[in-house]
Backbone as numpy.savetxt, mean C-alpha at the origin, in Angstrom:
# Nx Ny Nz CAx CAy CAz Cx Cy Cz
-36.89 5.00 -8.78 -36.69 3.57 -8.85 -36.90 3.10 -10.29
-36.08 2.26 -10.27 -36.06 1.46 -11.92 -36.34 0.09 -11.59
-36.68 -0.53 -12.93 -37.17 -1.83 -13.12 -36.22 -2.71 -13.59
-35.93 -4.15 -13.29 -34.76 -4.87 -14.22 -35.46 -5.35 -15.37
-34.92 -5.17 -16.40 -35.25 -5.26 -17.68 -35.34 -7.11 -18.14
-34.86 -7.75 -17.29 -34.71 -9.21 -17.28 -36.00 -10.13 -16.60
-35.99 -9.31 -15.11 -37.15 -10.05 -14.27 -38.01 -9.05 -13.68
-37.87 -7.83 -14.27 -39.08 -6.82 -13.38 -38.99 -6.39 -12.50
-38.05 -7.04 -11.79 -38.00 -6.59 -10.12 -37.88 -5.28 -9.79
-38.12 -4.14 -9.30 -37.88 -2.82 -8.78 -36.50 -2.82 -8.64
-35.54 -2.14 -8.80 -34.35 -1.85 -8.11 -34.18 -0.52 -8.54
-32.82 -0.03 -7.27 -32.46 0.98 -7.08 -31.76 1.41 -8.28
-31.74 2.94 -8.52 -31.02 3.83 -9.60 -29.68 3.39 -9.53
-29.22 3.44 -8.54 -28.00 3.59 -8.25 -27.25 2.02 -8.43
-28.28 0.86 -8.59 -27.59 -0.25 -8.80 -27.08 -0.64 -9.99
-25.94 -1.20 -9.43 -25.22 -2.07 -10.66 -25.60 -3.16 -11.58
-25.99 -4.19 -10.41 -26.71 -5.10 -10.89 -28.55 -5.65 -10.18
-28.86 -6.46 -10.63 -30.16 -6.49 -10.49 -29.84 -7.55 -9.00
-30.60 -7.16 -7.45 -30.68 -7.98 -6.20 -31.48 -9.24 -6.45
-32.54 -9.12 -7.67 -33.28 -10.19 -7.73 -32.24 -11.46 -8.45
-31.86 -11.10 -9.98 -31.17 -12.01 -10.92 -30.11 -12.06 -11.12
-29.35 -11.20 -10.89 -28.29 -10.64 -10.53 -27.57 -10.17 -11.92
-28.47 -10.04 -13.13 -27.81 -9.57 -14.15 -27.26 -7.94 -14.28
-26.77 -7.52 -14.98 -26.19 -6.06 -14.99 -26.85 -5.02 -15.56
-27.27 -3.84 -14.80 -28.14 -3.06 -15.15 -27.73 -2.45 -16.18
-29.08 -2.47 -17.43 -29.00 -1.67 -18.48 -28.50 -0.22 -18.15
-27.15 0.80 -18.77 -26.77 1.87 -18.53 -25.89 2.30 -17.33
-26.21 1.41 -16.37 -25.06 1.53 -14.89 -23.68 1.37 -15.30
-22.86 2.03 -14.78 -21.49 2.66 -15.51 -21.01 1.13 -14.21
-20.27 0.27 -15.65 -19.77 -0.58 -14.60 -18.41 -0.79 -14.44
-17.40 -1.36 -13.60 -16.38 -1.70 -13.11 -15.58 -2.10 -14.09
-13.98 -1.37 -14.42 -13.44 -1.42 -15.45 -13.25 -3.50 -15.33
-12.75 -3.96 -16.66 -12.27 -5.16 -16.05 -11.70 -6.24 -17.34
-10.44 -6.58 -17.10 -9.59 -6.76 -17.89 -10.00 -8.17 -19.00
-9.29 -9.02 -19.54 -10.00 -10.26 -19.93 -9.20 -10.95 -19.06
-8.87 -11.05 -18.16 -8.33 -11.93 -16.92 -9.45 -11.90 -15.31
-10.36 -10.93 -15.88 -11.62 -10.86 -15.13 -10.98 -9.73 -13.77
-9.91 -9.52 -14.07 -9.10 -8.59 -12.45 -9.88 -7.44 -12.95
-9.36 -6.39 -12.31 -9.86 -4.84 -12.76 -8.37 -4.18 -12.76
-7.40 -4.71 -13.33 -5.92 -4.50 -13.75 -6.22 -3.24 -14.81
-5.71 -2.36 -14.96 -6.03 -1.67 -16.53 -4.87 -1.72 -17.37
-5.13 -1.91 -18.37 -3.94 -1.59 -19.41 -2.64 -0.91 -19.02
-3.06 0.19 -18.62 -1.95 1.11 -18.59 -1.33 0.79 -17.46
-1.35 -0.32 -16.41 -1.27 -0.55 -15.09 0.59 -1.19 -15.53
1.33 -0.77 -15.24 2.71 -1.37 -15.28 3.39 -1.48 -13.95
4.54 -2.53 -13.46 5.51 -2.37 -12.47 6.41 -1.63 -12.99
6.93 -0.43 -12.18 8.30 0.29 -12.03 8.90 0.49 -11.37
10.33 0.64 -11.96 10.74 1.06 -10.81 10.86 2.43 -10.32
10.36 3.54 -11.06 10.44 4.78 -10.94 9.08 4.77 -9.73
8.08 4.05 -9.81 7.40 4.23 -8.40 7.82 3.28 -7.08
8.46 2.22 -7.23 9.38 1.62 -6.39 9.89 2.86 -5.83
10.92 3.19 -6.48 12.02 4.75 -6.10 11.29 5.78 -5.07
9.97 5.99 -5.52 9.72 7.08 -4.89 8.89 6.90 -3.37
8.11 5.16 -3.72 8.42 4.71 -2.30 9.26 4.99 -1.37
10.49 4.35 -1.84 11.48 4.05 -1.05 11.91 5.57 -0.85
11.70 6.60 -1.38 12.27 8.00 -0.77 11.24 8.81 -0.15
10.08 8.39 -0.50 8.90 8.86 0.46 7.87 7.59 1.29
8.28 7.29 1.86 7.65 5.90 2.08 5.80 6.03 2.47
5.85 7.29 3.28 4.40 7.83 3.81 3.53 8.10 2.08
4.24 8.55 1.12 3.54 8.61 -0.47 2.98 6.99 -1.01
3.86 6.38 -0.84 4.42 4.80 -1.11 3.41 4.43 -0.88
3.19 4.43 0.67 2.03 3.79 0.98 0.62 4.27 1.36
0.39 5.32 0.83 -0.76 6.09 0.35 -0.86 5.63 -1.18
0.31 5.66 -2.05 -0.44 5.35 -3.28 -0.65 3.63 -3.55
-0.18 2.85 -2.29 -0.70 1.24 -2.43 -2.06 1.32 -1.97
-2.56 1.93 -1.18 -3.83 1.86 -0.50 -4.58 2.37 -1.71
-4.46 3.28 -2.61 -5.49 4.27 -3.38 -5.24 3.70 -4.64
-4.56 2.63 -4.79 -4.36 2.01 -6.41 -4.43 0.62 -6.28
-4.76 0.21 -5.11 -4.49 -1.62 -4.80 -5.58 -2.02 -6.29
-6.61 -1.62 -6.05 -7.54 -2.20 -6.71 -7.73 -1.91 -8.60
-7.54 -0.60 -8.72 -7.37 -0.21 -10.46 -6.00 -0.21 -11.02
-4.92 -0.55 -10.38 -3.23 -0.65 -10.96 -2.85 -1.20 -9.90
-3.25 -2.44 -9.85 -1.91 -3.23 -8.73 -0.77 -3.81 -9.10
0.03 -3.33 -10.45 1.36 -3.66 -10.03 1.92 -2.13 -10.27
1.48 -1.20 -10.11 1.96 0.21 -9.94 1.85 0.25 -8.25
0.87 -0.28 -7.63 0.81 0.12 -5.91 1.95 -1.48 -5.27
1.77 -2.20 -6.07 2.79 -2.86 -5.64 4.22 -2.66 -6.07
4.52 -2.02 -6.55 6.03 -1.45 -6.59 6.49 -0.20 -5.06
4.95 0.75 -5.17 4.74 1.16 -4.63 5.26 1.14 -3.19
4.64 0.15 -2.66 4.21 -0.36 -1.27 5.53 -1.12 -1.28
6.30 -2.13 -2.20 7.73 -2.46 -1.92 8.83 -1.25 -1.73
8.68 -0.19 -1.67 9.74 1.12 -2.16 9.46 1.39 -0.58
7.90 1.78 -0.23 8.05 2.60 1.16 8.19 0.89 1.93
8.39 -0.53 1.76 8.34 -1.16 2.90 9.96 -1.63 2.78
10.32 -1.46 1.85 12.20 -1.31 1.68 12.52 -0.61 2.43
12.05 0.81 2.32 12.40 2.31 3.07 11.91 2.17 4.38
11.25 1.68 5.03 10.91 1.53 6.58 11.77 0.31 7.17
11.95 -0.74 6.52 13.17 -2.07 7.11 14.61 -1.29 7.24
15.27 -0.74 5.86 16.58 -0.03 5.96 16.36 1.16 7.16
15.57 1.72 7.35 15.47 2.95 8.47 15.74 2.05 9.59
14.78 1.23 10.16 15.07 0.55 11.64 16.34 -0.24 11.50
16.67 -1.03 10.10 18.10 -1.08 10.72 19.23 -0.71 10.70
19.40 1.07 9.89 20.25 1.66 10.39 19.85 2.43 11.51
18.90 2.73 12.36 18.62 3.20 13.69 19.64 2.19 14.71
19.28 0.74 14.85 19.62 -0.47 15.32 21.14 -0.15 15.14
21.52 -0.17 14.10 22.80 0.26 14.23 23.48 1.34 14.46
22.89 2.11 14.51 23.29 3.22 15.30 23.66 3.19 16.75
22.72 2.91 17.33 22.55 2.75 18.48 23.45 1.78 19.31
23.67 0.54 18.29 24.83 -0.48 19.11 26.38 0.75 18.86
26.56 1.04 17.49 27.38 1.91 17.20 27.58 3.11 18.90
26.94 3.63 19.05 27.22 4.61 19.66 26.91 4.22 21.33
26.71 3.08 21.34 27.09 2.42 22.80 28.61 1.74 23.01
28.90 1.25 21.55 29.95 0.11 22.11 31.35 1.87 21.76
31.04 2.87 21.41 31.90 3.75 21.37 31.99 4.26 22.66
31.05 4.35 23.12 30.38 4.99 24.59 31.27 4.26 25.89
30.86 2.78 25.68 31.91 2.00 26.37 33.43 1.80 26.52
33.88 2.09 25.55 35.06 2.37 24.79 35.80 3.98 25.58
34.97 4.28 25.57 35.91 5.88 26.00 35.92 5.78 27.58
37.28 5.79 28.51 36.70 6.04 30.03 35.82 6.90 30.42
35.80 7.64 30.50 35.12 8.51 30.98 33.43 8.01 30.64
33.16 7.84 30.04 31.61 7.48 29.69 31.32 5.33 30.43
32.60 5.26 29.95 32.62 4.01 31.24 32.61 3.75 31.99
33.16 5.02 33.19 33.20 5.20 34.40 31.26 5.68 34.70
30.89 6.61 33.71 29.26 6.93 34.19 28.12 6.01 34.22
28.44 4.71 32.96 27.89 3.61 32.70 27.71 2.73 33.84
29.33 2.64 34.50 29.47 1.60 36.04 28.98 2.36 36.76
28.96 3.05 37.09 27.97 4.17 38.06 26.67 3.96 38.07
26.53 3.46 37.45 24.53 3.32 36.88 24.26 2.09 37.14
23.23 2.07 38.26 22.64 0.86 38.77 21.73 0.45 37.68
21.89 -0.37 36.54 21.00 -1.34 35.64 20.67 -2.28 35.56
């Protein structure tokens, strides 16, 4: 246990800041943080090369929005737009598929005749 160097109070090693005063512990490795007060870093850019890889891996996409929201959020927000592009275009070419290959379905006798057959 350590002491706060401000008001004395006991606190933990492991703290950041002091529970009593709430000033910042002498030596505690603290939270990067920009002069906009975010924790943005420098090197934090939007692309579209991680957009891209969203949108072609969407399950990556949105693993790397969850694991960067907070130290590069406009890298996880390109991110997270790429795989949520890539999951809207999937359901609605599924959607279309599916009307696609009914109204063909209907279209041919034979699959029209099995359709009227079918109590729905």
């Amino acid at each position: 246990m350590a002491f706060c160097t401000n008001c004395g109070k006991e606190i933990d090693d492991r703290a950041v800041i002091c529970p009593g005063c709430g000033v910042p512990v002498a030596g505690a490795q603290q939270p990067y943080m920009n002069q906009q007060g975010t924790g943005a870093r420098p090197d934090d850019e939007s692309s579209m090369l991680y957009g891209l890889l969203g949108f072609f891996i969407p399950i990556l996409g949105l693993i790397l929005f969850l694991v960067w929201n907070k130290e590069y959020p406009k890298r996880s927000k390109s991110c997270g737009k790429g795989a949520l592009i890539s999951i809207i275009v999937s359901v609605v070419v599924y959607v279309l598929a599916i009307i696609l290959i009914v109204v063909l379905a209907a279209s041919i006798p034979e699959f029209r005749d099995a359709f009227e057959s079918l109590d729905l």
